[in-house]
N, C-alpha and C positions, 0 to 999 in steps of 0.2 A: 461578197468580198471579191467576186470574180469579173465584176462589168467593165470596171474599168481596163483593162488586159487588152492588147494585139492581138486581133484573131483575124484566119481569113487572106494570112498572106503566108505560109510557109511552101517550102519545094518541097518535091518529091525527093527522094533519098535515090541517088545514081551510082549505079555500081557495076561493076564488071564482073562479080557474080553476079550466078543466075541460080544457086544452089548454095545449100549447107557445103563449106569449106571442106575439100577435098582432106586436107590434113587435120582434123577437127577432132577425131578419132583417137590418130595416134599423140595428139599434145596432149589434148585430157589425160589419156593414161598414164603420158611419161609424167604433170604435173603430179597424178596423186602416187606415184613411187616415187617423187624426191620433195618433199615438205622443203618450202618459201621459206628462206635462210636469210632471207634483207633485215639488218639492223632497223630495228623501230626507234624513230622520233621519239627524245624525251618531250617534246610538247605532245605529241600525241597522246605518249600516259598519262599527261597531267591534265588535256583534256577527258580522257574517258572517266579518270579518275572522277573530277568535277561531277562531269555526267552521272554515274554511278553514287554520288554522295548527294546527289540531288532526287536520285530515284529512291534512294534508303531514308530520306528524311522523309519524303513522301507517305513511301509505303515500302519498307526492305521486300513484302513477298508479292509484290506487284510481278504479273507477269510483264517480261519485257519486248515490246518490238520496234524493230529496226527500223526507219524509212531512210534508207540507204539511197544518199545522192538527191534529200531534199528537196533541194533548189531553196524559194522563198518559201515553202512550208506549208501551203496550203492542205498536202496530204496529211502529213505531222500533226496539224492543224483538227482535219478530218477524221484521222485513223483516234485520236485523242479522246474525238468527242464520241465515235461508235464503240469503241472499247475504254467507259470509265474504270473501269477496274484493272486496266493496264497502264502500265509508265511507255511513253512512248517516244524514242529518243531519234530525233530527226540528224543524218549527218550531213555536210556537203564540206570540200573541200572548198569554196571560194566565198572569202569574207563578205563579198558583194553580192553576191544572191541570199544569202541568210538576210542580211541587214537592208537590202533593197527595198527605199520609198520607206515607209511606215510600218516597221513591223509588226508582224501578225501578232495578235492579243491570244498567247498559247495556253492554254486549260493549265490548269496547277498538273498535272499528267503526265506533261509535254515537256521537252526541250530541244532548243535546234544548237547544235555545236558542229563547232568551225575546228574540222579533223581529215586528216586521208586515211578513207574506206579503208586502203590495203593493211594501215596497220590496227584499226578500227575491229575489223573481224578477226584479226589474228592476236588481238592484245584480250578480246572477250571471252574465244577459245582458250588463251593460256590462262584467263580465268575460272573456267568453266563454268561461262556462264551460257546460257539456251534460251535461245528464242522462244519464244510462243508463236510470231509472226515476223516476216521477212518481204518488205517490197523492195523490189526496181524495177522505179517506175521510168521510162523511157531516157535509160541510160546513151551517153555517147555510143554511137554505131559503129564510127569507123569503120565506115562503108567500103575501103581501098582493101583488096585480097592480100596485099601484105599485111592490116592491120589487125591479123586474128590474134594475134598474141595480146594486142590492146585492149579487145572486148573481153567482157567480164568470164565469160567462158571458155576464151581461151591464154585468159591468167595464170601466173603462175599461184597465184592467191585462189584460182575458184575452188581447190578440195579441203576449205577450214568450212567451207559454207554447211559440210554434211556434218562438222562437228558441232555448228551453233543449231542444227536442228531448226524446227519449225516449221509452220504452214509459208512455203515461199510463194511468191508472185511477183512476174517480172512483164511489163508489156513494153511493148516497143509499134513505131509505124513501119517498122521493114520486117517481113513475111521472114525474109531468112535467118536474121539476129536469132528471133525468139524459137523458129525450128533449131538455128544453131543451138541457143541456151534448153530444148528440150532434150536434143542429143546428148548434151552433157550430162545435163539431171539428169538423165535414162542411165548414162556409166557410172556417175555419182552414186546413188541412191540404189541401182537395183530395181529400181519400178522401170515401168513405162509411162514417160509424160512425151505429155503430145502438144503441137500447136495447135490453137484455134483460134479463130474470128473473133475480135470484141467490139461492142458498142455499147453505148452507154448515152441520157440523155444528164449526169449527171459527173462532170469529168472531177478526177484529181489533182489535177497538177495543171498548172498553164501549158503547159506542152500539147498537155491531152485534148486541153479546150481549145488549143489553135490548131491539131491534126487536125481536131474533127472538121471546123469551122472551115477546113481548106482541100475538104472532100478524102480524104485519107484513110483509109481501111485501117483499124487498130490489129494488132493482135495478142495474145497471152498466151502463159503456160504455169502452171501449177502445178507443185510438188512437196510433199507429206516428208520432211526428211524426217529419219527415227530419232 
């Protein structure tokens, strides 16, 4: 399902850091002392809603995971078919990457819904519902040092993440992103996560298939939330 894809032409990621963001520290902590107060989208609920009535028709005690920030699905697609006994709920906000070309023929398991992440994690949490499993896979970087507030670590959404629990994984091709998102899981959770080198002859996402193809060093970081 992957041959036909653009590989072999991406840039390098240019930035004017050289290091995990100086204020990275103290945004985390001020995020998890004042809980994300933005009005949620009624279509967002009636998205998840959907979502959720399609994993109960399924299977109500399916465990559930996330592929936060889809794209066209192929991890969704992937994580679906390695975990049958889970419901596996792909999101992305842009109607055009879900439904781009021919869409993906998704396991009875699976679903890709067309939602913003922000209220996505926070409408789950006021569910209480809990991951089993949590990717982000090669999320926007917003590479510019004023754009720390953008990434997903330095949101004011990233402390529902500890509420939805799970095995998380988040890779990216910039060394600092994912040291940045280890930082935070290390004040999040209480552990120690760390960055490390990934490859893979086996990618998930077109993104990953065209890093590699373009000489690109991967990286990840993982983390056990309770």
């Amino acid at each position: 399902m992957m041959d036909d894809e653009p590989q072999g032409n991406s840039r390098f990621i240019a930035s004017a850091q050289h290091g995990p963001h100086r204020d990275l520290e103290a945004l985390v902590l001020k995020h998890m002392a004042h809980p994300f107060r933005k009005p949620m989208a009624d279509y967002n609920r009636a998205a998840l809603a959907v979502a959720l009535a399609a994993r109960d028709a399924w299977n109500p005690q399916a465990p559930l995971i996330l592929d936060a920030g889809c794209g066209v699905g192929w991890s969704t697609q992937r994580n679906a078919e390695t975990w049958p006994d889970h419901f596996v709920l792909g999101v992305d906000q842009s109607l055009d990457r879900i439904s781009r070309g021919k869409p993906l023929p998704m396991p009875a398991n699976a679903l890709l819904l067309r939602a913003d992440l922000i209220d996505v994690w926070r409408l789950l949490a006021e569910n209480g519902i809990r991951l089993a499993r949590h990717y982000n896979l090669y999320p926007n970087p917003w590479p510019k040092i004023g754009h720390l507030a953008r990434r997903w670590q330095g949101h004011a959404v990233f402390p529902v993440w500890r509420e939805l629990g799970g095995e998380l994984e988040c890779r990216s091709n910039w060394r600092i992103y994912i040291e940045e998102m280890a930082q935070a899981l290390t004040l999040l959770s209480g552990q120690t996560v760390v960055a490390e080198p990934w490859q893979t002859d086996d990618p998930m996402t077109p993104f990953e298939k065209k890093y590699l193809a373009s000489g690109h060093q991967l990286w990840r970081c993982r983390a056990s939330l309770p």
